[in-house]
C-alpha angles and dihedrals in degrees: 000000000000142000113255138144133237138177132259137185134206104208137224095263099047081050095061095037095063097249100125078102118046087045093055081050103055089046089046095049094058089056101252113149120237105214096174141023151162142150112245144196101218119218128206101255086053099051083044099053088040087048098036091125090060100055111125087025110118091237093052093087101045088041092062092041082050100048089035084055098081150341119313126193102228108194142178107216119182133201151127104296083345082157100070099024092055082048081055107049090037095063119212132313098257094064077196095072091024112124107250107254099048124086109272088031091059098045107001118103108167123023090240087063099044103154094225154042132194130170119257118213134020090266089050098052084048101057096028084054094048088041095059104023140033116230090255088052082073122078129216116217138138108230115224093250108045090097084064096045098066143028 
């Protein structure tokens, strides 16, 4: 395992529904750092250039619309194999077939409103992190227990 930082996204209907939250809470709660954060209106050059390998998909249109429509929480959090733990937490991307339990299991109904996004690989943290934050945007601190979360 090593310490690394994706990208995560709060999206539009968890915003509305009052889950900014509740979502904050559960990564926080593992014990995974948020080193950057900030609510955002997203504009359509943004959700195009986030959803750029979708484009010609029949979903691409309606998911900028979607993630356009209101307010998202775009965050860097760091931690050891964050990657694959924040995947984890977040269920899949249907929240109809998503454990209970994990993010979109918990709050999400349709796949077109799925609460969360997260990147999904190394590359895809990179570019999704220097989309939506300079380097300057991400702070640098120690918590106090990270000393308690690994060996």
């Amino acid at each position: 395992m090593q310490k690394e930082q994706t990208f995560a996204m709060i999206k539009p209907d968890a915003v509305q529904r009052g889950f900014i939250g509740e979502i904050i809470s559960r990564f926080e709660k593992k014990g995974i750092k948020i080193v950057a954060m900030k609510l955002v209106v997203v504009d359509r050059k943004l959700a195009e250039k986030h959803y750029a390998v979708h484009k010609g998909k029949p979903f691409f249109e309606p998911t900028v619309k979607y993630i356009t429509s209101s307010p998202v929480v775009a965050m860097v959090l760091e931690g050891l194999n964050v990657i694959e733990m924040v995947r984890g937490m977040t269920g899949t991307t249907d929240p109809q077939k998503a454990a209970m339990g994990t993010i979109r299991g918990d709050y999400g109904q349709f796949i077109g409103r799925n609460i969360i996004h997260a990147s999904d690989g190394k590359e895809t943290a990179s570019f999704e992190i220097n989309l939506w934050f300079t380097p300057k945007d991400i702070a640098d601190y120690r918590r106090i227990d990270e000393k308690w979360l690994t060996e």
